[in-house]
GUBALO-983946 format. One record per atom (N, C-alpha, C, O): residue in one letter; x, z, y. Coordinates in steps of 0.05 Angstrom, whole numbers. Atoms other than C-alpha are relative to their C-alpha. Layout:
 residu      x      z      y
      a      X      Z      Y
...
***
This chain:
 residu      x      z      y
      x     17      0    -24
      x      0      0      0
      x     18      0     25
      x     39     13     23
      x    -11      5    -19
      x     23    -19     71
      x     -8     19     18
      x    -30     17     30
      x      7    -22    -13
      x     29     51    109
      x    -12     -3     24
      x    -30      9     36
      x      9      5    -32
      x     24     23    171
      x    -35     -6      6
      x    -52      3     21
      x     33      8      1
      x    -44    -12    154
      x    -24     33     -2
      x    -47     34      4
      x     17    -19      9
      x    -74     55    137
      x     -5     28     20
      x    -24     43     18
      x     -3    -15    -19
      x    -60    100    191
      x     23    -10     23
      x     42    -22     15
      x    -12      1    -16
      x    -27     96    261
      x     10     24     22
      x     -4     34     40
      x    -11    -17    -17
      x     21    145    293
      x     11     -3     29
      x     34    -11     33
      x    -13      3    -22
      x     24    146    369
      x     15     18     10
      x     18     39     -2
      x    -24    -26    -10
      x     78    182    416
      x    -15      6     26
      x    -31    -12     34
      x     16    -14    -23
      x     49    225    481
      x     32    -13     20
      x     56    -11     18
      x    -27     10    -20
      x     91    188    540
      x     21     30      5
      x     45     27      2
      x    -18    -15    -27
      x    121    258    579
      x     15     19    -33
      x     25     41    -30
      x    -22      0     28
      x    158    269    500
      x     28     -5     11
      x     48      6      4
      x    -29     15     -7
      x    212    231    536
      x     -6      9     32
      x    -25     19     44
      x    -13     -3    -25
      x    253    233    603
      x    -26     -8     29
      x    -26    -31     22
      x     10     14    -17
      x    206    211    663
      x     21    -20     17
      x     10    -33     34
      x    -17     12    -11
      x    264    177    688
      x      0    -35     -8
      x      5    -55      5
      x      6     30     13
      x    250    118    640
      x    -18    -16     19
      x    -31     -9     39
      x     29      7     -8
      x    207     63    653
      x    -10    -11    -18
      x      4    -15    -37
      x     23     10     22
      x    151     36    613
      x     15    -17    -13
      x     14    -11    -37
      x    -13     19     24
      x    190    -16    581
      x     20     19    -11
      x     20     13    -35
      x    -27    -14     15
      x    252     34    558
      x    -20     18    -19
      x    -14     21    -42
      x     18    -23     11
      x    190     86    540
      x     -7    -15    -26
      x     -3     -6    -49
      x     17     14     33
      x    157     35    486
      x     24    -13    -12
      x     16    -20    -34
      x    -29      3     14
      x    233     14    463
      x      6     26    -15
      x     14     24    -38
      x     -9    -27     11
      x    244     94    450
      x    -28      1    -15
      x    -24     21    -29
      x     21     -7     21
      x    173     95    409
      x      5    -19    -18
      x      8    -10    -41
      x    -19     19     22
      x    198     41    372
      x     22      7    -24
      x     21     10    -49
      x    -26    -11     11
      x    265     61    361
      x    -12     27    -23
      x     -6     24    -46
      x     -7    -23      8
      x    245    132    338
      x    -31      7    -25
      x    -38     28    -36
      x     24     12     29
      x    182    110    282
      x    -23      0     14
      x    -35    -17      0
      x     22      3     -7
      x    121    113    320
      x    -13    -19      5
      x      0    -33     20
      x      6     24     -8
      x     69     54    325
      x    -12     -4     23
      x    -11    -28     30
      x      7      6    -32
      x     38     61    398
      x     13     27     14
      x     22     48      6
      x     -9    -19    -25
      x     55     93    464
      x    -27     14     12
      x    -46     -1     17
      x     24     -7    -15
      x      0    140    497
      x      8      8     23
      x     22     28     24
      x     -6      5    -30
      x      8    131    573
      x    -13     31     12
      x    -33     43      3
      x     13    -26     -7
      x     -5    195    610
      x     -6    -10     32
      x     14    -19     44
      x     21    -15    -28
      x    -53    201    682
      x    -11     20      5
      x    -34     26      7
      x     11    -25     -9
      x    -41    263    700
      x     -5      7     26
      x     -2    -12     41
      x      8     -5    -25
      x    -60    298    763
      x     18      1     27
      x     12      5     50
      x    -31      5    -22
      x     16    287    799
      x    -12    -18     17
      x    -33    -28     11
      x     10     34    -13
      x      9    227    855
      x     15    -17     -9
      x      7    -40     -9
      x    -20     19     31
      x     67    197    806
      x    -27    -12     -7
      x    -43    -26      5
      x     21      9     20
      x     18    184    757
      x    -18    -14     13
      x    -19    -39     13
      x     28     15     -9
      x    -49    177    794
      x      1    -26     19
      x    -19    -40     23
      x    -14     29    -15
      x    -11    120    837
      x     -3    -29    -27
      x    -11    -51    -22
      x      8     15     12
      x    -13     83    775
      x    -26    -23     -6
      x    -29    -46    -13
      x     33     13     -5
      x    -88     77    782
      x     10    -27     21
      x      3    -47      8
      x      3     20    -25
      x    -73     25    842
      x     22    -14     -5
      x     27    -28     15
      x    -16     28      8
      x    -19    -18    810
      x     -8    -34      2
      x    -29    -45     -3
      x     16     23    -12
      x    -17    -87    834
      x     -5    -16    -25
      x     -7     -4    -47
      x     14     18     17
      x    -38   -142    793
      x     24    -11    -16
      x     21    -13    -40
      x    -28     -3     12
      x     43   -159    780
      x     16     26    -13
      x     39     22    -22
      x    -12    -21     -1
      x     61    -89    768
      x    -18     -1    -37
      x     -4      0    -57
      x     18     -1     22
      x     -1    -90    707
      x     12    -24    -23
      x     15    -20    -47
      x     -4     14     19
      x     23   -157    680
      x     38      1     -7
      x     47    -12    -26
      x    -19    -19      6
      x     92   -126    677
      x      0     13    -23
      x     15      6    -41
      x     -1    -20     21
      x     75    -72    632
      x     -7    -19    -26
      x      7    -20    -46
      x     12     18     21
      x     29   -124    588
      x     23    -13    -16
      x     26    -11    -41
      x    -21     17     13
      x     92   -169    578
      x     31     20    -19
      x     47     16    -37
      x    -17    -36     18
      x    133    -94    557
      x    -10      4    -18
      x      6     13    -35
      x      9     -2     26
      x     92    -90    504
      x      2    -22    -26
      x     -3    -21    -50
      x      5     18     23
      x     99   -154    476
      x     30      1     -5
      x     40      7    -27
      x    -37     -3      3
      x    181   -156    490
      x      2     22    -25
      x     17     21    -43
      x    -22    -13     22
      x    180    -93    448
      x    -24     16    -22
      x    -28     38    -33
      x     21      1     18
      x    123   -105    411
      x    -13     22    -12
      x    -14     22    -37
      x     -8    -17     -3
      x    104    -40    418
      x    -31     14     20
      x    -26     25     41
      x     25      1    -16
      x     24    -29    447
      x     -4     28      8
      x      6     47     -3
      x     10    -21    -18
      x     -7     23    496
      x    -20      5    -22
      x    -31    -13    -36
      x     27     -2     20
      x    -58     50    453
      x    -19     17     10
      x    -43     14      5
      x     25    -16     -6
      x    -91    102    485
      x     15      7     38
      x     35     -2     48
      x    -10     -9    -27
      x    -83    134    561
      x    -16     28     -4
      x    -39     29    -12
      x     13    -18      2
      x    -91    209    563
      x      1      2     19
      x     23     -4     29
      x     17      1    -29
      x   -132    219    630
      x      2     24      0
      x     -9     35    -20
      x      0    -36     -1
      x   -114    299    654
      x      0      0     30
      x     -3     23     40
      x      6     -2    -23
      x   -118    278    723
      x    -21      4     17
      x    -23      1     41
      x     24    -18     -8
      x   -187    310    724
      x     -3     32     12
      x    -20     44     26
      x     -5    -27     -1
      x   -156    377    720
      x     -3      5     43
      x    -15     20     58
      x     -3    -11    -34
      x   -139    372    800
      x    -28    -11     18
      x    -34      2     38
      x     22     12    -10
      x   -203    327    820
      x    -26      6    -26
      x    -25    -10    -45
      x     17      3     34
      x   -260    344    760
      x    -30     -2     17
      x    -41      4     38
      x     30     12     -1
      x   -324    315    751
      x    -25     23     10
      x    -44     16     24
      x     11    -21     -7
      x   -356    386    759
      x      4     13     29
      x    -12     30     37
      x     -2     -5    -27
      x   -335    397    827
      x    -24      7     21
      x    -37    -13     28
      x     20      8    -17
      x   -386    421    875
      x     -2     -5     28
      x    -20     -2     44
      x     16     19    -29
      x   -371    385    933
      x     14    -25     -8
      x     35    -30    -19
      x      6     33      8
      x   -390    308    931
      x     29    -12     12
      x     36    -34      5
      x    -23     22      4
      x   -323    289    958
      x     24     -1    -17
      x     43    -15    -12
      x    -18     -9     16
      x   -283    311    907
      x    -12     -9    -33
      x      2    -10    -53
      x     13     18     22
      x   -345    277    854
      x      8    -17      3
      x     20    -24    -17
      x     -4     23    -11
      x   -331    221    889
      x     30    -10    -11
      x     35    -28    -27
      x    -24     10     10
      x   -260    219    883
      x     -2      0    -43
      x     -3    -20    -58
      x      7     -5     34
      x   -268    241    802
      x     -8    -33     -8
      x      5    -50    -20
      x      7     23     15
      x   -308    185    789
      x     17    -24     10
      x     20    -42     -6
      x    -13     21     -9
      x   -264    137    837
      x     29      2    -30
      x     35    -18    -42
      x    -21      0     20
      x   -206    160    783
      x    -13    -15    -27
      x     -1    -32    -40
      x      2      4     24
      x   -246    150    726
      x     -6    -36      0
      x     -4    -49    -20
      x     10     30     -4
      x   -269     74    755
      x     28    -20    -11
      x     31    -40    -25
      x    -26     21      0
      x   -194     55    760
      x     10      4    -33
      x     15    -15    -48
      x    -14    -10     23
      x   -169     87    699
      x    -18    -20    -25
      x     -6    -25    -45
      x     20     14     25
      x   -226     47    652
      x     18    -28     16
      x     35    -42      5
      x    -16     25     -4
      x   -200     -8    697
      x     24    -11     -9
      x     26    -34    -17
      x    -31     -2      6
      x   -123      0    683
      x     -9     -3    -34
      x      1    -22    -45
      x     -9      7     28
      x   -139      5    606
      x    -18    -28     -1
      x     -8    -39    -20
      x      5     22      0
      x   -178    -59    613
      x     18    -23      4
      x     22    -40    -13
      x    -29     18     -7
      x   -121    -98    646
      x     15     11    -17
      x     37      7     -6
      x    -33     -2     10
      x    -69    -73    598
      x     -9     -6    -31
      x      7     -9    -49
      x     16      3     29
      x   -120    -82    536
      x     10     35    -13
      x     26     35    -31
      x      4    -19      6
      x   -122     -4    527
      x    -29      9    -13
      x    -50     10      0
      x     24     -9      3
      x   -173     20    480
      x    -11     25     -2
      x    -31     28    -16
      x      9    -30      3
      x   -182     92    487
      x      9     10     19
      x     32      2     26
      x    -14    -17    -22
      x   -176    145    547
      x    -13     24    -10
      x    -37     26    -16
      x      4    -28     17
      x   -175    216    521
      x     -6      9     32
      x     10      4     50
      x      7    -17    -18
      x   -220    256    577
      x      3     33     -8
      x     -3     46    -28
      x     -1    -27      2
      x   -202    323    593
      x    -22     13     -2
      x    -37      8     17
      x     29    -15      0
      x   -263    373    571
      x      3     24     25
      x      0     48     22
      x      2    -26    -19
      x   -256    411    637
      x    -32    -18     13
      x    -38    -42     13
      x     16     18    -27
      x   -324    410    688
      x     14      5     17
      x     15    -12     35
      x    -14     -1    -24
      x   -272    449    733
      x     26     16     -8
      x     25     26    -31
      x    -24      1     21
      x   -203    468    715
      x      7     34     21
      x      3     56     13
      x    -13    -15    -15
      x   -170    509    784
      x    -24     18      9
      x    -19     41     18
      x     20    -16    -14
      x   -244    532    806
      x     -9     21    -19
      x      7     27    -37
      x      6    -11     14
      x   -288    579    777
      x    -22     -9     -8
      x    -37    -15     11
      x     23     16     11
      x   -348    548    727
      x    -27     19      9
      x    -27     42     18
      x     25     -9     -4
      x   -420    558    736
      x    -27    -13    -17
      x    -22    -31    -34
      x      8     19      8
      x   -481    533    715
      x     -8    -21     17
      x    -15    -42      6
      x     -3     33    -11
      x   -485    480    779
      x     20    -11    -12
      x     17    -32    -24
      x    -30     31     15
      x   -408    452    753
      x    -10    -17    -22
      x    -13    -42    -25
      x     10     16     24
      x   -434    445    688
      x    -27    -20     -1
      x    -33    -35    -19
      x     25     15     -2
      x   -503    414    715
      x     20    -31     17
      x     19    -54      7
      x    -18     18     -6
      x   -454    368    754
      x     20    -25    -12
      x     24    -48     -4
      x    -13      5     30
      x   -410    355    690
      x    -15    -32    -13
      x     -6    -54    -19
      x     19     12     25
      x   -463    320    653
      x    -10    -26     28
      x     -5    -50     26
      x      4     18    -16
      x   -489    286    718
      x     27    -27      5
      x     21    -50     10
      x    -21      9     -6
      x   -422    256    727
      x     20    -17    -20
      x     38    -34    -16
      x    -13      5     25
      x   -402    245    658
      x    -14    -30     -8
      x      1    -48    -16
      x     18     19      9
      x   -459    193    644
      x      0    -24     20
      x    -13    -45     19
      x    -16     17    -25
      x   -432    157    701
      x     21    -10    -11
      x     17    -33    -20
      x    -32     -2     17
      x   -362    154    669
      x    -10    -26    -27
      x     -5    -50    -29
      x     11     10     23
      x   -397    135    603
      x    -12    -31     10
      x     -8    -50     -5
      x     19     24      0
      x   -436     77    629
      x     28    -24     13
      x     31    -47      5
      x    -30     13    -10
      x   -365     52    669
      x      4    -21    -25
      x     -1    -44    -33
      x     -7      5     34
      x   -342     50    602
      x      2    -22    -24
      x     17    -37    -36
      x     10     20     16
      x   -384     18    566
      x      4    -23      0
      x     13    -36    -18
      x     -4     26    -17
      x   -387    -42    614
      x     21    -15     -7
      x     19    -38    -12
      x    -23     12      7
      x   -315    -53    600
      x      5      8    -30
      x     28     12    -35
      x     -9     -6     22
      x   -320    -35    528
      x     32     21    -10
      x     52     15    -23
      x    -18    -24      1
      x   -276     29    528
      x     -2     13     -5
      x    -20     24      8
      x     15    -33     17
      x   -280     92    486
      x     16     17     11
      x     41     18     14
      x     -8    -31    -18
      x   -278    158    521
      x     -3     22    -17
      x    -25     31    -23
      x      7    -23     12
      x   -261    214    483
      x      5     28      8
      x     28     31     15
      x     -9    -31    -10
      x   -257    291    501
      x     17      6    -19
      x     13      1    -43
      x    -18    -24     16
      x   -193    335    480
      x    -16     16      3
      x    -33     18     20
      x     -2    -34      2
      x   -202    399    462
      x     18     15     13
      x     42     13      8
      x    -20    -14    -17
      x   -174    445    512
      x     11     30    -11
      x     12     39    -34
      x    -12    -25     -1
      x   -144    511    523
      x    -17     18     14
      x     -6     39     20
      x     12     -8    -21
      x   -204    536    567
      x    -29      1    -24
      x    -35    -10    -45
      x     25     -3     28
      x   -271    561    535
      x    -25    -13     12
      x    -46     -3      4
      x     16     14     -2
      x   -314    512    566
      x      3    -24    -14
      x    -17    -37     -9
      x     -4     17     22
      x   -290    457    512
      x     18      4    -14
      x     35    -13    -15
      x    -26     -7     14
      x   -243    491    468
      x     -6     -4    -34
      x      9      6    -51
      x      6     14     26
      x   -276    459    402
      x    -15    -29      6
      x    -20    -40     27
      x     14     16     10
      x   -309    408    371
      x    -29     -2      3
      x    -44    -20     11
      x     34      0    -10
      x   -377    432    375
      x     -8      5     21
      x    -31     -2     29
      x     10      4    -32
      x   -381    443    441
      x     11    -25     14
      x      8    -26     39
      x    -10     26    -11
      x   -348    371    453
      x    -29    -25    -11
      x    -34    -48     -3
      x     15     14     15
      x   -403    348    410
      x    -32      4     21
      x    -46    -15     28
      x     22      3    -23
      x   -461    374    458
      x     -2    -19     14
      x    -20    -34     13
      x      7     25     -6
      x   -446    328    499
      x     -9    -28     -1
      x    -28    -40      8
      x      2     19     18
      x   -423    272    458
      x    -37    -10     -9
      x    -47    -32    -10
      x     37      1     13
      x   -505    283    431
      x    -13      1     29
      x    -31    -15     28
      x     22      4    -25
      x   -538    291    506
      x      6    -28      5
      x    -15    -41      2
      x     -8      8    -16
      x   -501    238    534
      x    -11    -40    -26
      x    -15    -64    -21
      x      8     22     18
      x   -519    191    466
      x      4    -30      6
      x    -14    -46      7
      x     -7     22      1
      x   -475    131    477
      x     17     -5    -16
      x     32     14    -14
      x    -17     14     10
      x   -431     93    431
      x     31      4     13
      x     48      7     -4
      x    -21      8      0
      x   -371     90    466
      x      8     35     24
      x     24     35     43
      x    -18    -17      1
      x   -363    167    480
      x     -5     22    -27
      x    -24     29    -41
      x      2    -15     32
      x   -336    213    421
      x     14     17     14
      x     11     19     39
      x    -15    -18      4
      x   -283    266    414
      x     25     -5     -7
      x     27     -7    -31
      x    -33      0      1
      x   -203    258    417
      x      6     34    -12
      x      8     49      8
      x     -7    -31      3
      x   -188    332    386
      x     23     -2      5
      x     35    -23      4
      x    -29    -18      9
      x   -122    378    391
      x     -2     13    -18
      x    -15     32    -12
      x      4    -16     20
      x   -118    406    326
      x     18     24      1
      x     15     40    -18
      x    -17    -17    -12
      x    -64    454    358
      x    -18     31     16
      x    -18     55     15
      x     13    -19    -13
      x   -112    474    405
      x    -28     14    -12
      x    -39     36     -7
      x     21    -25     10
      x   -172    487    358
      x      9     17    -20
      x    -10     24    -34
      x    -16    -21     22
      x   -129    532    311
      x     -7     31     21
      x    -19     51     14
      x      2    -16    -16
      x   -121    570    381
      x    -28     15      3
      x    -29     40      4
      x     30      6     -3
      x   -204    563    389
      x     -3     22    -23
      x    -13     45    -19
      x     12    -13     26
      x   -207    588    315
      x      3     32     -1
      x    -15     48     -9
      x     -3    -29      1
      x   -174    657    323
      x    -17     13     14
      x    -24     35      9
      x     10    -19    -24
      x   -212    668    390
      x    -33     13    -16
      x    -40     37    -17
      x     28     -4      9
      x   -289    657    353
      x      2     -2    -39
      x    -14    -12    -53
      x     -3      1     35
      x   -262    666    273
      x    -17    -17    -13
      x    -38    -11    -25
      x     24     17      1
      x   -289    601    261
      x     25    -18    -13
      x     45    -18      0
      x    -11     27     18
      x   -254    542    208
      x     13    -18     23
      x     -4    -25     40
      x     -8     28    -13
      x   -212    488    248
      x     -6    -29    -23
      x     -3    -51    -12
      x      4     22     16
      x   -230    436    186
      x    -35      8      3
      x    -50    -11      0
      x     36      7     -1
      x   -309    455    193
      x    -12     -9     29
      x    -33    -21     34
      x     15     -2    -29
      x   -314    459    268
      x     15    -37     -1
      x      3    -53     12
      x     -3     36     -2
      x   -278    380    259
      x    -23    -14    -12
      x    -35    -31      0
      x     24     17      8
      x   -334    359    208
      x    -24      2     21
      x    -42    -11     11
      x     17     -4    -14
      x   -382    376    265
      x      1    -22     13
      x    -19    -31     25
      x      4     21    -19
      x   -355    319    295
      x     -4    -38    -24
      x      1    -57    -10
      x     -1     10     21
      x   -362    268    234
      x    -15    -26     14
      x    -35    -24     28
      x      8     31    -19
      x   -373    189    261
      x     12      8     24
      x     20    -15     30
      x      0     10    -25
      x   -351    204    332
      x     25     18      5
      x     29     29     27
      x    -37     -6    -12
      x   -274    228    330
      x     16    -26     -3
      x     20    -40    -23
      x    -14     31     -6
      x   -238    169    357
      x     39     10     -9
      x     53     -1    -26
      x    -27    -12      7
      x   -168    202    351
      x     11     19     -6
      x     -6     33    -16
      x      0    -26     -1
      x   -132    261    345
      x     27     12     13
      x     48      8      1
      x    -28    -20      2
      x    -76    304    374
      x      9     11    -18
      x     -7     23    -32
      x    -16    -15     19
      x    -25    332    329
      x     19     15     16
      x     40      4     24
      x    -18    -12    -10
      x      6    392    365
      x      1     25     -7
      x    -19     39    -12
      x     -8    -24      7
      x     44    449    350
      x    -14     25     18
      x    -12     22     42
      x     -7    -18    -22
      x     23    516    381
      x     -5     27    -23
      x    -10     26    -47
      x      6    -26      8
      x     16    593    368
      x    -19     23      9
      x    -24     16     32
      x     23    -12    -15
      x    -34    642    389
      x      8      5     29
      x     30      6     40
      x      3      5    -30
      x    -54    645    460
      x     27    -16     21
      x     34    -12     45
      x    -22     20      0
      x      4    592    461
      x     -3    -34      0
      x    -12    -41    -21
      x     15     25      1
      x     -9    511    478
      x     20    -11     -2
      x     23    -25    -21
      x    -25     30     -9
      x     54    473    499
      x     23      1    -17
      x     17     11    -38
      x    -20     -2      6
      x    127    468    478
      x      1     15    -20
      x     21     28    -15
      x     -3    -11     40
      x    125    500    403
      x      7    -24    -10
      x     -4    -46    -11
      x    -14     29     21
      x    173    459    360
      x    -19     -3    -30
      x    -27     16    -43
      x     11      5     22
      x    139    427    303
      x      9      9    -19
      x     33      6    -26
      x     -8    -20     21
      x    133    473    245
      x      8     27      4
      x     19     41    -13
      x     -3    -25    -11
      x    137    534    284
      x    -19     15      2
      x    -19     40      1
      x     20    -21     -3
      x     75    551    294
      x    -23      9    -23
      x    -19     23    -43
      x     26     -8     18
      x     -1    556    263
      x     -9    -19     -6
      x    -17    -16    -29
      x      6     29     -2
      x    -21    483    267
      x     -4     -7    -36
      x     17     -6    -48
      x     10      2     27
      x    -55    468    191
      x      0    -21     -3
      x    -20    -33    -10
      x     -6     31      6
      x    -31    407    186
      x    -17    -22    -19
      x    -30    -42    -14
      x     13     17     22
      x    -52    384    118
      x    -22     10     -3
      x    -39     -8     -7
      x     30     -9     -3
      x   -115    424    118
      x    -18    -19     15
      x    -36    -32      5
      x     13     23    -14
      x   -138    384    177
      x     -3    -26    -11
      x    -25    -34    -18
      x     -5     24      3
      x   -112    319    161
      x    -18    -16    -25
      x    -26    -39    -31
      x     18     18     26
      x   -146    314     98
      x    -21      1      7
      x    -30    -22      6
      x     22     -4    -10
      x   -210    339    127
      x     -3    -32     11
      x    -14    -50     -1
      x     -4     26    -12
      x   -195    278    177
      x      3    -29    -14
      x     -7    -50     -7
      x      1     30     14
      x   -175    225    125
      x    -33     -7    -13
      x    -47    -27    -15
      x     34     -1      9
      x   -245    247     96
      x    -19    -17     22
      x    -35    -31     10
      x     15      4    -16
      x   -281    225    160
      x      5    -30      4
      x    -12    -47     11
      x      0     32    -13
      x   -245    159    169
      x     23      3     19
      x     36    -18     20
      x    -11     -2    -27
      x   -201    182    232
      x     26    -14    -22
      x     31    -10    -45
      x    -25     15      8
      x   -138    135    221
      x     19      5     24
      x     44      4     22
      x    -26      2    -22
      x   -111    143    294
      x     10     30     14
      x     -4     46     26
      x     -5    -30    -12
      x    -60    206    314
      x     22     -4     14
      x     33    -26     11
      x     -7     -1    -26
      x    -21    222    372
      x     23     28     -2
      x     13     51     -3
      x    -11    -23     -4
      x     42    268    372
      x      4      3     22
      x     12    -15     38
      x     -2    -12    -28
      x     39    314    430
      x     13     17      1
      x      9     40     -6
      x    -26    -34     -9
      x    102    354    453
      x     11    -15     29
      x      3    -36     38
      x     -4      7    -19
      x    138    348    511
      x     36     -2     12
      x     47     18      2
      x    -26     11     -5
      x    215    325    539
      x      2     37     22
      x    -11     40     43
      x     -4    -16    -15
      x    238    397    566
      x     23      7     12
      x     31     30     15
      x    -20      3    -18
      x    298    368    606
      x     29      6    -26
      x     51     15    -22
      x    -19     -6     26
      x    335    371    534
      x     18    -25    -10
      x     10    -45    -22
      x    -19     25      6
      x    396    326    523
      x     -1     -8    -29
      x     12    -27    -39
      x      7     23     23
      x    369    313    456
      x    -21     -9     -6
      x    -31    -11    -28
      x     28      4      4
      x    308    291    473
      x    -11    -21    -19
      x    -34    -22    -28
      x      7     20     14
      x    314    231    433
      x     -2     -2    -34
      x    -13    -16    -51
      x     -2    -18     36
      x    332    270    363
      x    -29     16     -1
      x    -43     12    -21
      x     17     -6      5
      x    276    308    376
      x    -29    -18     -2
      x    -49    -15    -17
      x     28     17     16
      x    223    252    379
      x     10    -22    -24
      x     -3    -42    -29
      x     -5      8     38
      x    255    227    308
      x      2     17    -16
      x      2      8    -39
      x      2    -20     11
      x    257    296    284
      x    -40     -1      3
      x    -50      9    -17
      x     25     -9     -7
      x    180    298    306
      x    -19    -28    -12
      x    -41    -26    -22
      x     22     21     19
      x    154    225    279
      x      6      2    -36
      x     -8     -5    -55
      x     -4    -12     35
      x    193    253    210
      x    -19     27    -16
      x    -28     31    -39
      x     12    -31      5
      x    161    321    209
      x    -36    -16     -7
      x    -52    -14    -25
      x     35     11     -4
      x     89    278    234
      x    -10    -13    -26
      x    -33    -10    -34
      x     16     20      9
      x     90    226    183
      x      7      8    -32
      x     -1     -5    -51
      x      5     -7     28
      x    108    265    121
      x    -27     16     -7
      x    -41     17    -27
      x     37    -13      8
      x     42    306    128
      x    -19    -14     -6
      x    -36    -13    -23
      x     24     21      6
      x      8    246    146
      x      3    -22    -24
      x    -14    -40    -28
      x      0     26     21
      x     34    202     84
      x      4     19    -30
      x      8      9    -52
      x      9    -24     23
      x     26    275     37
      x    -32      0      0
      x    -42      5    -23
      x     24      0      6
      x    -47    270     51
      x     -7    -40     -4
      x    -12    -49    -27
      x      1     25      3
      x    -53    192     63
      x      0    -23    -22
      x    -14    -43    -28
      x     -7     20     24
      x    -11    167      1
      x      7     21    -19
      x     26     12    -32
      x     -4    -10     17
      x     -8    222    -42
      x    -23     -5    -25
      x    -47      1    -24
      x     23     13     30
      x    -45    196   -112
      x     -5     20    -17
      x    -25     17    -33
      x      3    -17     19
      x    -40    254   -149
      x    -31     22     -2
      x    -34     38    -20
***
């Protein structure tokens, strides 16, 4: 069987140096085993400048992908955290949805088919039930963007307890009852989820069963999210994963991050080695 055909491992762009540029970035996912690059729009003006790339700047990157043959696959969208859809004042909706217009746009022009939405309604403020009445108002806006350009929007699972599972990614997912939004999980972060409400990270995933488009694969430890080296922490690797092969999910996403470490480049080949023996222990194991 042809591994590649059967599952696909992407790399989280800010893994590596920011110093790169998009063409060196999808050369180093290359180089170091992974099959796509996941572009990050986060809330920096770095990033969110991206949104407004010219029309040469877009067919740039397009022709980087083909030089190193080497595709964008998803864009994780976190640049909600500083502008979010829940916001309650309208110029700060406004902007939200102006991000989310471009960002469907940008994966359109680059032939991107997935943008992982952050499950915040408000990240720096404090929630209510207007944010969250806001949320949903704002979201179905987003969704319909979307559609238009044939683009699937999925919520992570955060670190925050207004979407820190599956089943509460899934409320929505069910109000909002469109095709082309599901659930991107962190299986990192619902381990975290699991200790808080003693609740299964492989049952609270079947909750989402048809409508998980991808998944994070990240290390962490209790009340712990970021920078945990793979295999350090709690992260149930094969528990999940099989759960996941069960459902269908084929596409995953290693998420760590470049922490100014001169071997950053050992560590994302130490990290597609560690990724893809779990995933080819559940995947291609016959026994």
């Amino acid at each position: 069987m042809d591994k590649r055909n059967s599952y696909q491992l992407g790399l989280y762009e800010k893994s590596m140096p920011n110093s790169l540029s998009i063409h060196e970035k999808l050369a180093v996912t290359k180089e170091c085993g992974f099959d796509f690059f996941e572009l990050s729009i986060d809330e920096s003006d770095e990033k969110l400048s991206r949104l407004d790339m010219r029309k040469d700047e877009r067919f740039a990157i397009v022709k980087a992908m083909y030089d190193t043959e080497v595709k964008i696959g998803s864009i994780c969208l976190s640049g909600h955290r500083r502008f979010p859809l829940g916001h309650p004042e309208t110029v700060m909706q406004n902007q939200s949805l102006n991000i989310m217009k471009k960002a469907i746009q940008l994966a359109s022009d680059l032939g991107i088919p997935i943008i992982q939405l952050a499950g915040y309604d408000v990240y720096y403020e404090e929630g209510n039930d207007e944010t969250k009445q806001l949320f949903e108002k704002n979201l179905k806006s987003c969704v319909l963007m979307a559609a238009a350009k044939g683009i699937l929007l999925g919520f992570e699972t955060m670190e925050t307890s207004f979407m820190d599972t599956v089943s509460k990614s899934m409320e929505y997912v069910n109000l909002i009852n469109n095709p082309y939004l599901g659930v991107y999980p962190d299986i990192g972060n619902l381990k975290n989820a699991s200790l808080l409400y003693g609740t299964s990270v492989s049952e609270d995933l079947k909750l989402g069963t048809g409508k998980i488009i991808a998944t994070h694969l990240k290390e962490t430890i209790p009340n712990h999210y970021r920078e945990i080296p793979f295999g350090t922490g709690h992260t149930e690797y094969i528990e999940n994963l099989k759960v996941l092969k069960d459902m269908n999910v084929q596409r995953f996403v290693g998420e760590f991050w470049y922490i100014n470490n001169e071997d950053w480049k050992t560590v994302i080949q130490d990290a597609s080695k560690f990724l893809r023996n779990h995933l080819d222990m559940v995947f291609y194991d016959e026994s």
